[in-house]
C-alpha positions as a Markdown table, in Angstrom:
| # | Residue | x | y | z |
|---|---|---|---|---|
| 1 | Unk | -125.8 | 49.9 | -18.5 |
| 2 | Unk | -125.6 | 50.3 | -21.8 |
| 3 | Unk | -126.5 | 52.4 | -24.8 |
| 4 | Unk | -129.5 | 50.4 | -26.5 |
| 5 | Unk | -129.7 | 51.2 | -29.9 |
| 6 | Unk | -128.8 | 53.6 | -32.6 |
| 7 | Unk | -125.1 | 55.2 | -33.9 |
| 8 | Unk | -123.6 | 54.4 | -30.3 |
| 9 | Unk | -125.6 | 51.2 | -29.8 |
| 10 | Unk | -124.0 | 48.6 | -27.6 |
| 11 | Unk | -121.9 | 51.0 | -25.9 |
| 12 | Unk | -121.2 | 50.8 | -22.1 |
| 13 | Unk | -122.1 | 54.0 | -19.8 |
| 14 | Unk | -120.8 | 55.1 | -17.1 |
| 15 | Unk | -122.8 | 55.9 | -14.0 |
| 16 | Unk | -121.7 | 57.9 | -11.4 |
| 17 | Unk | -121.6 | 57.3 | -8.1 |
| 18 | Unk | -124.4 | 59.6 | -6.9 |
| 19 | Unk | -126.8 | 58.1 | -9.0 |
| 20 | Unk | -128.4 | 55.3 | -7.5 |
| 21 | Unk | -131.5 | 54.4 | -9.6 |
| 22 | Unk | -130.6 | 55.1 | -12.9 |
| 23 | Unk | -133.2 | 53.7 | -15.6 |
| 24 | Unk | -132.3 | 50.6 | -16.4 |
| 25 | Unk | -132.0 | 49.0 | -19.9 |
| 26 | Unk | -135.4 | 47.5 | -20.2 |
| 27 | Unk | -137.5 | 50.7 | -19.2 |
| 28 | Unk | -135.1 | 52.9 | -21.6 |
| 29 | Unk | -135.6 | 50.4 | -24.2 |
| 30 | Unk | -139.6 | 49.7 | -23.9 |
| 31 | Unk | -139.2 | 54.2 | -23.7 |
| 32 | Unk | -138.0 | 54.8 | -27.3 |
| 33 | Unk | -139.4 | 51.7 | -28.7 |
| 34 | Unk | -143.3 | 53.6 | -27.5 |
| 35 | Unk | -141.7 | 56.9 | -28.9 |
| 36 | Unk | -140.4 | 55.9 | -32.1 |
| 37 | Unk | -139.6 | 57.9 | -34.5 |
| 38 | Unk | -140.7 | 60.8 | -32.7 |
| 39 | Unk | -137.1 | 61.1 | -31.8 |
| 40 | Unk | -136.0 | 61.4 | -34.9 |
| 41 | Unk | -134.5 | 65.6 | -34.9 |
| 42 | Unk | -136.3 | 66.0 | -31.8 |
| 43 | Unk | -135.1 | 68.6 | -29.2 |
| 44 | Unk | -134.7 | 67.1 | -26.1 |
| 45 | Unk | -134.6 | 68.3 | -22.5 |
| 46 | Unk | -133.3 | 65.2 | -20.5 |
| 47 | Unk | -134.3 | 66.7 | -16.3 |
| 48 | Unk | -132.3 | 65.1 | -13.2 |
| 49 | Unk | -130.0 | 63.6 | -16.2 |
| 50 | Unk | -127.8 | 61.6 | -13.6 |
| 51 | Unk | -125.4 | 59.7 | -16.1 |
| 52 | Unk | -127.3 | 61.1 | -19.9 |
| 53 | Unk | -128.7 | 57.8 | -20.2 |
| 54 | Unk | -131.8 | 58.7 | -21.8 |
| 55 | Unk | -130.3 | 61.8 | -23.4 |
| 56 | Unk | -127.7 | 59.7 | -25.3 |
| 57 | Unk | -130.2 | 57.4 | -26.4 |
| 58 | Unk | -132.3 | 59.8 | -27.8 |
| 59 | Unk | -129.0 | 61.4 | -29.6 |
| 60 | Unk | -127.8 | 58.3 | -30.7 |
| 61 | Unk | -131.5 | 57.0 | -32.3 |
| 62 | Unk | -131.0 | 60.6 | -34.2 |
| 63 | Unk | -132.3 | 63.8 | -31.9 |
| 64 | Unk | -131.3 | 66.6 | -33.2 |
| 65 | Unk | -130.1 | 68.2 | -29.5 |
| 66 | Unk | -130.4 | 67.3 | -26.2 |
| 67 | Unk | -129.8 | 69.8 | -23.2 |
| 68 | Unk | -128.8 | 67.6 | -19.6 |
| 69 | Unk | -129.5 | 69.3 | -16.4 |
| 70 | Unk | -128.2 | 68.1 | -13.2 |
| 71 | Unk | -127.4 | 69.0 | -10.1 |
| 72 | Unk | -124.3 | 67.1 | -8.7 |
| 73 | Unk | -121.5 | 68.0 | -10.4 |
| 74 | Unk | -119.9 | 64.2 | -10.8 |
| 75 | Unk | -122.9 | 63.1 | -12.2 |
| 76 | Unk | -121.8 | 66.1 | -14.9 |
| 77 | Unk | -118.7 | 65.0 | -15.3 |
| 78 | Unk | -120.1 | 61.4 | -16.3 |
| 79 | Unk | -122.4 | 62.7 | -18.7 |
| 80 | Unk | -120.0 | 64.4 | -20.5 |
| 81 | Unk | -117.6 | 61.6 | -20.3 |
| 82 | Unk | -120.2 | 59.0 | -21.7 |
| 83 | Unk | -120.7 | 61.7 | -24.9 |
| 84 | Unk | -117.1 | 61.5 | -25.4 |
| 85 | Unk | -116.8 | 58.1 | -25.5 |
| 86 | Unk | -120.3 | 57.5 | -27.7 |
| 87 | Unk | -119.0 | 60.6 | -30.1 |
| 88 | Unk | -121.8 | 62.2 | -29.2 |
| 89 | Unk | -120.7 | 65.4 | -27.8 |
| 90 | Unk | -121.0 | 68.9 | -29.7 |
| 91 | Unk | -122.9 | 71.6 | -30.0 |
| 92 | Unk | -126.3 | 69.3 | -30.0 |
| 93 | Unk | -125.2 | 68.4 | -26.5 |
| 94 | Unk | -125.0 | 70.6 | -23.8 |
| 95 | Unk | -124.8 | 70.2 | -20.1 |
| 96 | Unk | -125.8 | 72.6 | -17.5 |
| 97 | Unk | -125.1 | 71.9 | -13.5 |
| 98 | Unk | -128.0 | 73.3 | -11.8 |
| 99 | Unk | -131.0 | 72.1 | -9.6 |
| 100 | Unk | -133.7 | 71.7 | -12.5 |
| 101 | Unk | -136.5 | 73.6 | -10.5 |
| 102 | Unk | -134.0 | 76.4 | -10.3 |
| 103 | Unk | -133.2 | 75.9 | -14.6 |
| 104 | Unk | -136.7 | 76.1 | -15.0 |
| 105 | Unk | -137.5 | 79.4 | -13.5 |
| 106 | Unk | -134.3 | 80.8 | -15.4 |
| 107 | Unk | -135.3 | 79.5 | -18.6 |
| 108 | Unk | -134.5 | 82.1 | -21.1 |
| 109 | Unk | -137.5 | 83.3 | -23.2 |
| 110 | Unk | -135.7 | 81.7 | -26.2 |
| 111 | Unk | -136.2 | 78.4 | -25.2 |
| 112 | Unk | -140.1 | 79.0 | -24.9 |
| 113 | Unk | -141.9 | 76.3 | -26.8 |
| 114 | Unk | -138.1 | 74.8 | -27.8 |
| 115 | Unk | -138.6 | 71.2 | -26.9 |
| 116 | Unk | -140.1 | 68.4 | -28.3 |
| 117 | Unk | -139.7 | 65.9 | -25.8 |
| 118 | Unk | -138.9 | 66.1 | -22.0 |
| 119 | Unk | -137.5 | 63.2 | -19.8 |
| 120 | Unk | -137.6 | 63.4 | -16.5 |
| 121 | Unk | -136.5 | 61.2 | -13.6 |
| 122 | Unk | -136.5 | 62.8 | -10.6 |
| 123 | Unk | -135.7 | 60.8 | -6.9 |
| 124 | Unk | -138.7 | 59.2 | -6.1 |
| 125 | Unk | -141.0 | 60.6 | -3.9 |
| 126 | Unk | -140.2 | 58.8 | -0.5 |
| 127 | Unk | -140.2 | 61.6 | 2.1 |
| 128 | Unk | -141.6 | 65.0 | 2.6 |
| 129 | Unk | -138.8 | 66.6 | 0.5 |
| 130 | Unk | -139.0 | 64.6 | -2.8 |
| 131 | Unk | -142.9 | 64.3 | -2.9 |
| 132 | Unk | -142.5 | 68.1 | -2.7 |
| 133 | Unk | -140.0 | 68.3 | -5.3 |
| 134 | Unk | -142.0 | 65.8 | -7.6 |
| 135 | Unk | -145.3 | 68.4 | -6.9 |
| 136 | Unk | -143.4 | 71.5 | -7.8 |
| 137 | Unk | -142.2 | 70.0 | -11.6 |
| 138 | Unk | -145.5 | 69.0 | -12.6 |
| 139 | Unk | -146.9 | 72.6 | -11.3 |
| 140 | Unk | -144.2 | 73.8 | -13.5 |
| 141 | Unk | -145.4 | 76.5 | -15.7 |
| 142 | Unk | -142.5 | 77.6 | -17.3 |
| 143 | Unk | -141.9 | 73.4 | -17.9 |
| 144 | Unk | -145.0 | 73.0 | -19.9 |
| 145 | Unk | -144.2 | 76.5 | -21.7 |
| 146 | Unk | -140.6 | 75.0 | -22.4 |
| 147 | Unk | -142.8 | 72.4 | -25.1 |
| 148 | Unk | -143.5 | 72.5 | -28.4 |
| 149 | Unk | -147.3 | 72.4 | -30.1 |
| 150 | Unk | -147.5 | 68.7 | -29.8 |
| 151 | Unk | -144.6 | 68.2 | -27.4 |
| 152 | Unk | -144.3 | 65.7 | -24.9 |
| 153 | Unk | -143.5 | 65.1 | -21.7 |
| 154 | Unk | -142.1 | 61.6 | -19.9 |
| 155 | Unk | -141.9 | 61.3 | -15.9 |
| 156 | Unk | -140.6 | 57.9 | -14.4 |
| 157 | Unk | -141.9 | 57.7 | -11.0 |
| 158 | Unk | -142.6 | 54.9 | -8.6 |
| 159 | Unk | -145.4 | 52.7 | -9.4 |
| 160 | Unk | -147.4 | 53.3 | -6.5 |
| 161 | Unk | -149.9 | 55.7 | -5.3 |
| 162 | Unk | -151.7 | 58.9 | -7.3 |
| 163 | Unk | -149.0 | 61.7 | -8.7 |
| 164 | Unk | -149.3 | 65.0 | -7.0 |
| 165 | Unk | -151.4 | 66.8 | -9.9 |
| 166 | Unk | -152.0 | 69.7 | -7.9 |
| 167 | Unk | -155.2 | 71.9 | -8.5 |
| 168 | Unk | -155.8 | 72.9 | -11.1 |
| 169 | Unk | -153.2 | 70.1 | -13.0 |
| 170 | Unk | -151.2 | 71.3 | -15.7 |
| 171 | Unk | -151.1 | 68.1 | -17.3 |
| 172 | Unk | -153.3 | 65.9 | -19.6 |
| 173 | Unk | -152.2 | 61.8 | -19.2 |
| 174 | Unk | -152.1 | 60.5 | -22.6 |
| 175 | Unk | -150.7 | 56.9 | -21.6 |
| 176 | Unk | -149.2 | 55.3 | -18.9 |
| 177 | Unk | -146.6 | 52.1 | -18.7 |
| 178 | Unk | -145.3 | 49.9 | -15.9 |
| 179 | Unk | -142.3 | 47.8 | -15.5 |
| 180 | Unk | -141.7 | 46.2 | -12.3 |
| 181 | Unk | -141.8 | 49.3 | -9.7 |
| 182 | Unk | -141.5 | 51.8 | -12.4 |
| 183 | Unk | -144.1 | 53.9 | -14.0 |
| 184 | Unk | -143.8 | 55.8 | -16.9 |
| 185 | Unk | -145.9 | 58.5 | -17.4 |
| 186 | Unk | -146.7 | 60.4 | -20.9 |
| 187 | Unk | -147.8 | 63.9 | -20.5 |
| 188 | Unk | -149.2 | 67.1 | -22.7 |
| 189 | Unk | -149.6 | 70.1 | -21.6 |
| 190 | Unk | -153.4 | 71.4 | -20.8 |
| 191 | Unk | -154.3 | 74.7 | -21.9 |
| 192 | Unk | -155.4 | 77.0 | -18.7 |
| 193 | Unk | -158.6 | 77.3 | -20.1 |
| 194 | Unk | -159.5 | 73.7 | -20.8 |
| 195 | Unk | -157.9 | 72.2 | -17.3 |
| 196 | Unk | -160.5 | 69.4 | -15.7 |
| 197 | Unk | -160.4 | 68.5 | -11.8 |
| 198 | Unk | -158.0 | 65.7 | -13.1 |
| 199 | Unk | -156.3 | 64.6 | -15.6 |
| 200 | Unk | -157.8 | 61.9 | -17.6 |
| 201 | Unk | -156.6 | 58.2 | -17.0 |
């Protein structure tokens, strides 16, 4: 795994040991090619961050902060690591160890509307507790509150089956990409009062 382009292009990461399905190189790379320059002095929220993979990239290809939140504390240790080694690290990088739904309900009112984009790559829903998981972020209030006018929102998840858009959804699907058994999914935030049945595909 490897940085893919950008001031730290080329550069080898790290991933830890509890990670086992990072995003690989061609999903990350067919990711900011579709996002372009919208990277460019974004503020980033990079959710279940596992080694930073995607929050380097984005900070390498020119985002002006990202903030990694992950559970397992190794997996916090490597991120930091990989920004060390990319000369990445500063104040426009910051990692917090915490479950993300857990982050989310603490987010402080300051960081209301803060982001630009959000990644998220959370363990795929296989069983009862990750398909509940996946069904509480995307009824995350305070996530779609954490973007921007315009923001947007990026879930990888397995390319099978419908996502768990709860009723009523919070989210509006404005494109969707697969890559072997990956899907990435681009989301905005609906306004209460405009929410359909479903989102539109």
């Amino acid at each position: 795994m490897r940085v893919i382009a950008g001031s730290a292009g080329g550069l080898p990461l790290t991933v830890p040991k509890s990670v086992t399905r990072p995003t690989t190189d061609r999903v990350r790379e067919a990711l900011f090619s579709s996002l372009g320059d919208r990277v460019l002095d974004a503020a980033v929220l990079d959710l279940y961050a596992g080694s930073g993979a995607l929050g380097i990239e984005a900070l390498s290809r020119g985002a002006a902060s990202v903030v990694f939140v992950e559970a397992d504390e190794r997996a916090c240790e490597t991120i930091r690591g990989n920004l060390e080694r990319s000369r990445l690290a500063g104040l426009a990088a910051e990692v917090r160890r915490s479950r993300v739904l857990d982050y989310l309900k603490r987010l402080p009112a300051g960081e209301t509307g803060r982001f630009d984009l959000v990644f998220a790559d959370p363990p795929y829903a296989r069983d009862a507790d990750t398909a509940a998981e996946l069904a509480a972020l995307l009824q995350s209030e305070p996530l779609a509150a954490a973007l921007r006018e315009g923001g947007l929102f990026v879930l990888e998840s397995l390319d099978a089956g419908e996502l768990p858009w709860g009723q009523p959804p919070r989210w509006e699907l404005s494109r969707e990409r697969r890559y072997g058994g990956t899907r990435l999914n681009y989301l905005r935030p609906l306004a209460a009062a405009s929410r359909p049945e479903s989102p539109d595909r």
